[in-house]
C-alpha positions as CSV (number, residue, x, y, z in Angstrom):
1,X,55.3,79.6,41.6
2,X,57.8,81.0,38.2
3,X,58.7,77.7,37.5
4,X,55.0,76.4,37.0
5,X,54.1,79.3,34.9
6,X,57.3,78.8,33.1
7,X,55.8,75.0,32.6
8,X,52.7,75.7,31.8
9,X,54.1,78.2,29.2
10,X,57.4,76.5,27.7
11,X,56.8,72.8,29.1
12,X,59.3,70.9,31.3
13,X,62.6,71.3,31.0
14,X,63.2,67.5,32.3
15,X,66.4,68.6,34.3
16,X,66.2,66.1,37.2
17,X,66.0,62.2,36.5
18,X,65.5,59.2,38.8
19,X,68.1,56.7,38.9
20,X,68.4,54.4,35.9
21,X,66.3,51.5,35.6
22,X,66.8,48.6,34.0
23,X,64.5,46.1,33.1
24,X,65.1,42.2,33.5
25,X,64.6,39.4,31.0
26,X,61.2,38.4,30.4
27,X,59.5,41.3,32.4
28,X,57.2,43.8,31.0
29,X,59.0,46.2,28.7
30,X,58.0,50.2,29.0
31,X,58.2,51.9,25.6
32,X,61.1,54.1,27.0
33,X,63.1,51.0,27.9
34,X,61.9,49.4,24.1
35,X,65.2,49.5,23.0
36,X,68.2,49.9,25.6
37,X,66.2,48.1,28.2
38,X,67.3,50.7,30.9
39,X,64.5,53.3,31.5
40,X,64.7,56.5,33.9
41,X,61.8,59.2,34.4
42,X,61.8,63.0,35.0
43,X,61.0,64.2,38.8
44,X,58.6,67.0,37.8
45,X,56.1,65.6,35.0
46,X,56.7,61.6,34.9
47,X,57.8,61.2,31.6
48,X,59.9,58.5,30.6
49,X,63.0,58.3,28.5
50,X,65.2,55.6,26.9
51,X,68.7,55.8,29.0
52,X,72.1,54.6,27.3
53,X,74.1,53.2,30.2
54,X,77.3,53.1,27.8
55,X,77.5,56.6,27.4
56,X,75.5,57.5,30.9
57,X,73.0,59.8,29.5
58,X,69.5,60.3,29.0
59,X,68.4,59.4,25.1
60,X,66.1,62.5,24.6
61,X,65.7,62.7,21.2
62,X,65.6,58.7,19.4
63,X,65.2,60.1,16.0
64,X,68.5,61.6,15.9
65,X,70.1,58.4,17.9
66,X,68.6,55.8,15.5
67,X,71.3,54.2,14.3
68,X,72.7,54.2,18.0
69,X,69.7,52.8,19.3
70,X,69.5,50.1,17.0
71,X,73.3,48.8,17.4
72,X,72.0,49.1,20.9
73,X,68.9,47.3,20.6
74,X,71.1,44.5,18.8
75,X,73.3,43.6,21.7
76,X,70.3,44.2,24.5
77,X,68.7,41.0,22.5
């Protein structure tokens, strides 16, 4: 009960993930696996985020990773 009216007042925090995804060749590309290829989403609300596999952690923030994310986006290609 708290932690929906925490939600509904501060958002979700997105503190549990579902394992890594990754998605193959040729297949339909999610805008959270856009550039690492490798996708997971948060249990409580759905939303997706870019996941680096090299450092194992959730990318939560691309605009501060975008030099990152495009030296990965070079060697997922």
């Amino acid at each position: 009960m708290i932690e929906k009216l925490y939600e509904a007042l501060f958002g979700c925090r997105h503190a549990r993930y579902t394992f890594p995804v990754t998605i193959r060749k040729g297949g339909r590309r999610l805008p959270a696996a856009a550039l690492t290829g490798t996708y997971v989403a948060c249990l409580d609300c759905g939303r997706e985020f870019p996941y680096d596999w090299r450092e194992m952690k959730v990318i939560t923030s691309p605009d501060s990773h975008r030099e990152h994310l495009a030296e990965l986006a070079k060697h997922a290609a």
